[in-house]
C-alpha positions as CSV (number, residue, x, y, z in Angstrom):
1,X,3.3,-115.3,56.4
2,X,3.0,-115.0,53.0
3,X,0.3,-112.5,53.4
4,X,2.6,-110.5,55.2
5,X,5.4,-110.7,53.1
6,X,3.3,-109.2,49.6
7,X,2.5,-106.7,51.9
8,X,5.3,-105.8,53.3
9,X,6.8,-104.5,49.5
10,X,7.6,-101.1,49.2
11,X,4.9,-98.8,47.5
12,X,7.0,-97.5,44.7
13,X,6.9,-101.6,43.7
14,X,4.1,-102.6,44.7
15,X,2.2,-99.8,42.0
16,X,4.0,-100.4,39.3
17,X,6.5,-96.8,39.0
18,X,9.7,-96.4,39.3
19,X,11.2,-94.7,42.3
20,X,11.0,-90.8,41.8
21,X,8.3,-90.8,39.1
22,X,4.8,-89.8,39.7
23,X,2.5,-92.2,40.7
24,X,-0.3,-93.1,37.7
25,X,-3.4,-90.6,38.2
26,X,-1.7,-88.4,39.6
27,X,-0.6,-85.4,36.1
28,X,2.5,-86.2,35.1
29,X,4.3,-83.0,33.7
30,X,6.1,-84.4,31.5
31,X,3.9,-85.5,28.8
32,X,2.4,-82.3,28.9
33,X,6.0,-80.3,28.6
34,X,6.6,-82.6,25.7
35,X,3.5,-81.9,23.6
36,X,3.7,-78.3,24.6
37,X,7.3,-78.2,22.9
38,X,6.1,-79.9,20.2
39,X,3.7,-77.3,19.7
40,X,6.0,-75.0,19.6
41,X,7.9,-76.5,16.9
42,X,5.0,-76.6,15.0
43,X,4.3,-73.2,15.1
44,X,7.6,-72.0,14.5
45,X,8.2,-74.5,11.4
46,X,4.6,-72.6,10.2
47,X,5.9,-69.1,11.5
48,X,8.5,-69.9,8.7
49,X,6.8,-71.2,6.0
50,X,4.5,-68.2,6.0
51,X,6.9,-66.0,6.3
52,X,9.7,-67.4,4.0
53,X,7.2,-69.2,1.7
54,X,6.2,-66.4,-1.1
55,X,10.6,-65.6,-1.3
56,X,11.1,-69.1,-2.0
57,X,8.4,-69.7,-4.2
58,X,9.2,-66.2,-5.9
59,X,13.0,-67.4,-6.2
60,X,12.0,-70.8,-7.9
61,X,10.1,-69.9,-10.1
62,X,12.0,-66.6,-11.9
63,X,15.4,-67.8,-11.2
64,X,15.8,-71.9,-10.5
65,X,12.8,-72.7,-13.1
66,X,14.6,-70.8,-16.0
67,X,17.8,-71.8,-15.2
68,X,16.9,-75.4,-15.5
69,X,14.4,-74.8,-18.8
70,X,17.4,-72.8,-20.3
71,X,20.0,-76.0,-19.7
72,X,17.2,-78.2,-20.9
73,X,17.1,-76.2,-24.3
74,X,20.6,-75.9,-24.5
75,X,21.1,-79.2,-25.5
76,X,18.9,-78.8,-28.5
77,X,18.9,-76.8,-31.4
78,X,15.4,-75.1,-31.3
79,X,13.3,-72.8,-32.9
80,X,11.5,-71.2,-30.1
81,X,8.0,-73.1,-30.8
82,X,7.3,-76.1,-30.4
83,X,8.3,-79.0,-28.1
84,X,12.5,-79.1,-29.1
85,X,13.3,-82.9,-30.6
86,X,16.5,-82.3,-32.2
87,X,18.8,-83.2,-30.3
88,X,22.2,-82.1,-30.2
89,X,23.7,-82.7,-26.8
90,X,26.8,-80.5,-26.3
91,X,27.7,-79.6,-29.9
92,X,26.1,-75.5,-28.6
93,X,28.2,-75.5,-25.8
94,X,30.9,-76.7,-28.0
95,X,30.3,-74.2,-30.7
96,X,30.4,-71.1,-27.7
97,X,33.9,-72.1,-26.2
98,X,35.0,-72.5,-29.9
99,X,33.7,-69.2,-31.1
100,X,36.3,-66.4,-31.2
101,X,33.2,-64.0,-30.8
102,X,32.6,-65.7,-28.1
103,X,36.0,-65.0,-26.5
104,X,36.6,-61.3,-27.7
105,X,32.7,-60.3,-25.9
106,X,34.1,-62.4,-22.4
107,X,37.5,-60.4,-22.9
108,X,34.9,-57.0,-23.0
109,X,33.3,-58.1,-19.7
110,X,36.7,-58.7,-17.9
111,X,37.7,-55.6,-19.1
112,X,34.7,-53.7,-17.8
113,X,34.9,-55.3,-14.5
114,X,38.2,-54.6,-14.2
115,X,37.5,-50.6,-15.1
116,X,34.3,-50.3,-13.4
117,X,36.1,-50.8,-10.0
118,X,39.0,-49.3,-11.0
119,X,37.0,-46.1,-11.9
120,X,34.0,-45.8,-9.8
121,X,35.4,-47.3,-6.7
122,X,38.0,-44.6,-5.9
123,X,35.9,-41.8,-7.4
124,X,33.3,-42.6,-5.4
125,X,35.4,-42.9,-1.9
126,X,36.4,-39.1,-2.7
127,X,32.8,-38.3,-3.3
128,X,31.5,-39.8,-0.1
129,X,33.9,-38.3,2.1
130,X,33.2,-34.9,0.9
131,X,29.4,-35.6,1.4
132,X,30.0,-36.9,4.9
133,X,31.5,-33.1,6.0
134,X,29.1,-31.3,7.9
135,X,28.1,-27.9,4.8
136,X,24.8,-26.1,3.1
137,X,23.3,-27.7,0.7
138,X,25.0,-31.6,1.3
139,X,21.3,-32.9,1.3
140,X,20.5,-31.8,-2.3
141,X,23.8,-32.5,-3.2
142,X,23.7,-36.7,-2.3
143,X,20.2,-36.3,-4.0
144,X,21.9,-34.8,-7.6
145,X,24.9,-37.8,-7.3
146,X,22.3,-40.2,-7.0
147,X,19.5,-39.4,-9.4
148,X,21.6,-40.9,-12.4
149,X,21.0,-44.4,-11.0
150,X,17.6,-44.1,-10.8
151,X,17.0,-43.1,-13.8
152,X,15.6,-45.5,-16.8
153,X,18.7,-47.7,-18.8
154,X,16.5,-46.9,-21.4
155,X,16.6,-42.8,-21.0
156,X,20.2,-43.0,-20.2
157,X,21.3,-44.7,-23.4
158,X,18.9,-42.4,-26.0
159,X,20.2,-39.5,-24.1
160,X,24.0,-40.4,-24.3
161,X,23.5,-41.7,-27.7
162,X,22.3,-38.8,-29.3
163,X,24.8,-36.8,-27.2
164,X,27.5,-38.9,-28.5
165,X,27.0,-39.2,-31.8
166,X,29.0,-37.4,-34.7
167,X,27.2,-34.1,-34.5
168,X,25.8,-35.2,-31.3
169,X,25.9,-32.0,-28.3
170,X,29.1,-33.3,-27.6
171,X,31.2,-32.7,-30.4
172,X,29.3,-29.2,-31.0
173,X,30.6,-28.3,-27.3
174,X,33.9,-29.0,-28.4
175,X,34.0,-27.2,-31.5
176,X,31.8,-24.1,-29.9
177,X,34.9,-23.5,-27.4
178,X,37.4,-23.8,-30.1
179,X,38.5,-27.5,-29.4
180,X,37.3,-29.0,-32.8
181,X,40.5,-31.3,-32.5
182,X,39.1,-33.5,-30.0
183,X,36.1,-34.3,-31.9
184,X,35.8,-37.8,-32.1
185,X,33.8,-40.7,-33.2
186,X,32.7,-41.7,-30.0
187,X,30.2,-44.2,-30.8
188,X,31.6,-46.3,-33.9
189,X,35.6,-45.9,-33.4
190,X,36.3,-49.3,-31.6
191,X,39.3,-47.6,-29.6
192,X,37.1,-45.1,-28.1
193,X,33.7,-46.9,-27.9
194,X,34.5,-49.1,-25.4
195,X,35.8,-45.8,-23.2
196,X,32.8,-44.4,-23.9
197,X,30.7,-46.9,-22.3
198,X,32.9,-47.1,-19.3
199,X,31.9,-43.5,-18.9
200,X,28.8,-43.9,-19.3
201,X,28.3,-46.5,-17.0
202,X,30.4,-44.8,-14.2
203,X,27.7,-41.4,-14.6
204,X,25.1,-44.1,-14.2
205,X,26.1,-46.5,-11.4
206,X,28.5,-43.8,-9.4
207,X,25.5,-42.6,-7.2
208,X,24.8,-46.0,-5.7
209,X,28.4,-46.3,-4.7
210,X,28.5,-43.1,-3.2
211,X,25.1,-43.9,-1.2
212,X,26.8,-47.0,-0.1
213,X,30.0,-45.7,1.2
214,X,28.1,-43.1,3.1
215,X,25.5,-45.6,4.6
216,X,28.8,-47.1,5.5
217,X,30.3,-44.0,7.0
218,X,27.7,-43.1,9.4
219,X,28.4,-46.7,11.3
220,X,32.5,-45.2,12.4
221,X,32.1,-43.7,15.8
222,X,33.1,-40.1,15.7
223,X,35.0,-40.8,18.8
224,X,37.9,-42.5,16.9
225,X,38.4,-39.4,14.5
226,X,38.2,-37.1,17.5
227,X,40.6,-39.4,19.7
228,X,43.1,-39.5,16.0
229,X,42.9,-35.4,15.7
230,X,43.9,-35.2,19.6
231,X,47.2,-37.3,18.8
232,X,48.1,-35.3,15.9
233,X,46.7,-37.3,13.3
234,X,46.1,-35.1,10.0
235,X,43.0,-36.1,7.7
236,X,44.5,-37.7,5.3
237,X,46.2,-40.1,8.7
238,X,43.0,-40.5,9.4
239,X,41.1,-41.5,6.6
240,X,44.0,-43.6,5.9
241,X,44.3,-45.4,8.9
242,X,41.1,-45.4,10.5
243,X,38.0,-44.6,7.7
244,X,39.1,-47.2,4.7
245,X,39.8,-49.9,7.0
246,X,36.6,-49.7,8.7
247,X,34.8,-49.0,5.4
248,X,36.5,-52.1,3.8
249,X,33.1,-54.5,4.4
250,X,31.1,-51.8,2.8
251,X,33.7,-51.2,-0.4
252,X,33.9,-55.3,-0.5
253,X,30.2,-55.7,-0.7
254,X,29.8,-52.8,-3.8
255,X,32.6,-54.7,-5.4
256,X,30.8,-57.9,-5.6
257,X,27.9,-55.7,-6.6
258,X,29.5,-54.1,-9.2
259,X,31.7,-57.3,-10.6
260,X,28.1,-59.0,-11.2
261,X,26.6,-56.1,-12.8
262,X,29.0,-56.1,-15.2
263,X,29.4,-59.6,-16.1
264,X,25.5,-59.4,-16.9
265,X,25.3,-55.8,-18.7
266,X,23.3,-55.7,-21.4
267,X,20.7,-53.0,-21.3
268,X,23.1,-49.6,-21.8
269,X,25.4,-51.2,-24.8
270,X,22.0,-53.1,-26.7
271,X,20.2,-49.5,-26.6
272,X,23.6,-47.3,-27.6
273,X,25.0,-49.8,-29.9
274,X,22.2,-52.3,-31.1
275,X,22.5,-55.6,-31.1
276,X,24.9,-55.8,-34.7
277,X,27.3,-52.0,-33.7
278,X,28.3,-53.2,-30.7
279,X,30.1,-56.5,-32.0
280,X,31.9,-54.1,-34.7
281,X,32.8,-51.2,-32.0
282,X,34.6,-53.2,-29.5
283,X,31.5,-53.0,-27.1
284,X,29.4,-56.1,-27.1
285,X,29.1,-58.1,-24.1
286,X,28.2,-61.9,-22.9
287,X,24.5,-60.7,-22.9
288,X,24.1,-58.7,-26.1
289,X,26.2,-62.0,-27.9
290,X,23.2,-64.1,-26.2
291,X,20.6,-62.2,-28.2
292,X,22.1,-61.6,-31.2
293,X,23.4,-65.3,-31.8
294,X,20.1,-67.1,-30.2
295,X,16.8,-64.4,-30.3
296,X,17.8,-62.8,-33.3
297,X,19.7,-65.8,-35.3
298,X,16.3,-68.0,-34.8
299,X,18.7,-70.0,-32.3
300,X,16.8,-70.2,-29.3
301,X,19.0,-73.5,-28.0
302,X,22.0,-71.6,-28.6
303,X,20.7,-68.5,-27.1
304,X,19.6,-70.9,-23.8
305,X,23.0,-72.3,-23.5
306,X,25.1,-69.1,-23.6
307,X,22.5,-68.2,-20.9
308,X,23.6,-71.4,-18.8
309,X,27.3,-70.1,-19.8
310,X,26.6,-66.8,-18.4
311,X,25.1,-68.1,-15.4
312,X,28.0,-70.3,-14.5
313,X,30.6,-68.0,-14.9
314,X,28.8,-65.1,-12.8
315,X,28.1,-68.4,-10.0
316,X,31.7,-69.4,-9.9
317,X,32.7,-65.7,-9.6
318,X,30.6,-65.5,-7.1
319,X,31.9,-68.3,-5.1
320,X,35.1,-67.7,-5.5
321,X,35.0,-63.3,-4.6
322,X,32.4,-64.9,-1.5
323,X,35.1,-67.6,0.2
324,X,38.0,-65.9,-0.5
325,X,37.0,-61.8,0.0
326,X,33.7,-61.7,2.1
327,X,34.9,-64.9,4.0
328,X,36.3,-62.5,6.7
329,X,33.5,-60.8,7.1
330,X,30.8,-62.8,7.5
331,X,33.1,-65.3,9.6
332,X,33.1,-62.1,11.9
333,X,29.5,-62.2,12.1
334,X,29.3,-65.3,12.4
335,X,31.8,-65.0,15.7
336,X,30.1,-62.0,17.0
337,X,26.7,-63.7,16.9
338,X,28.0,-66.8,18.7
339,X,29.2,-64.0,21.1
């Protein structure tokens, strides 16, 4: 009997699985569909790494590496040679919030944001719509508006500096047509010097707007400015109501473009000005007051931590124009892709 009972057990029991799962022997798929996922991990974790790896090793080293060198040296009071050993802790930082240089050259940089967007941005709108219409020659035209951004800083401020100066081409146009009255200091008067840069840098950074707004342009379906004419919409309705609002991701991106440039402009006002004329002429900016207060001064710890000063201020502009002006649209993105 008792043979018979051990026998009598139900297969599943009496080898050892549970009910359902494949006897032992006999290839159980599942292992295998686990190692074949973790594969596949593996390989995309390494598809990654390949591919993202040189970016983030390129982005470490030229952007985190100095960042964290230049607040290292910012607490010192060094040289440039050597390892730094005196110690000063915050006094630099101190000195650059104290500094009324300091102030006026952050006042210049608000004030050329400010002018930059209120200059280029609607000048290049106008400019982009005009290029958009269907006429001879638009081809070379876009590539005349946008050769003065790809042309050297360097170029551009020898060339307006010698056309600026006193008896620069400028003035002699003025006085050759019989308007000698509006020759003007351009360069040294500090009421017109900073005017003069702001013209200078809309010639030079207009172009890319313009491309932008036109790249930007070609996305709007023709089909809404045909279905606005049939309505009675006029042009102006149109581009009003329909063309802005749908170009309002493109114009917000330039914006935040164009605020960082000219938080960190340097190049255009160190080669017009030099790095002592532009303090005296209204121009000089965050950047040219690093050089001329840390390279040129022998100050290299000071130099790093208006550096770390710069870099702060541009990060929490960033942040704030990013959560509170491009947080719409990358939230619709973001929706569209979950979509």
């Amino acid at each position: 009997m008792a043979l018979d009972t051990s026998l009598g057990t139900t297969p599943a029991k009496a080898s050892g699985t549970a009910p359902g799962a494949s006897p032992a022997g006999s290839g159980s798929p599942l292992p295998a569909r686990r190692t074949a996922q973790r594969v596949a991990d593996w390989r995309k974790r390494v598809e990654i790494a390949v591919l993202a790896g040189p970016a983030v090793i390129v982005f470490v080293t030229f952007v985190i590496l100095p960042v964290a060198l230049a607040a290292y040296y910012g607490f010192y009071k060094w040289q440039g040679y050597g390892p730094p050993t005196n110690f000063v802790g915050l006094q630099n930082y101190l000195i650059i919030f104290q500094d009324e240089a300091f102030h006026s050259v952050l006042m210049h940089n608000g004030f050329i944001v400010v002018m930059s967007l209120l200059l280029q941005g609607p000048i290049a709108i106008v400019l982009a719509l005009l290029l958009n219409q269907k006429m001879r020659g638009r081809g070379l035209v876009r590539v005349l508006v946008f050769v003065p951004y790809v042309i050297s800083e360097v170029i551009v401020g020898t060339g307006w500096s010698l056309m600026l100066q006193s008896n620069g081409a400028v003035n002699d146009l003025f006085q050759g047509m019989g308007l000698g009255g509006l020759r003007q200091d351009w360069l040294s008067n500090p009421d017109i010097a900073i005017w003069s840069l702001l013209a200078i840098i809309s010639w030079k950074y207009i172009g890319f707007a313009v491309i932008l707004f036109l790249a930007g342009l070609q996305s709007i379906p023709e089909e809404l400015f045909e279905a606005a004419a049939i309505d009675g919409a006029s042009y102006w309705q149109i581009q009003r109501r329909i063309t802005l609002p749908l170009l309002g991701p493109t114009i917000r991106i330039w914006a935040f473009l164009s605020i960082i440039g000219s938080l960190q402009l340097f190049d255009l006002v160190y080669i017009i000005w030099g790095q002592y004329i532009s303090s005296t002429a209204g121009t000089s900016t965050m950047a040219t007051y690093m050089v001329a207060n840390g390279r040129t001064s022998g100050n290299y710890g000071f130099g790093s931590a208006v550096a770390v000063v710069m870099f702060l201020i541009s990060l929490a502009v960033a942040l704030v124009y990013q959560h509170f002006v491009l947080r719409r649209d990358t939230a619709g993105a973001l929706t569209e892709r979950k979509h």
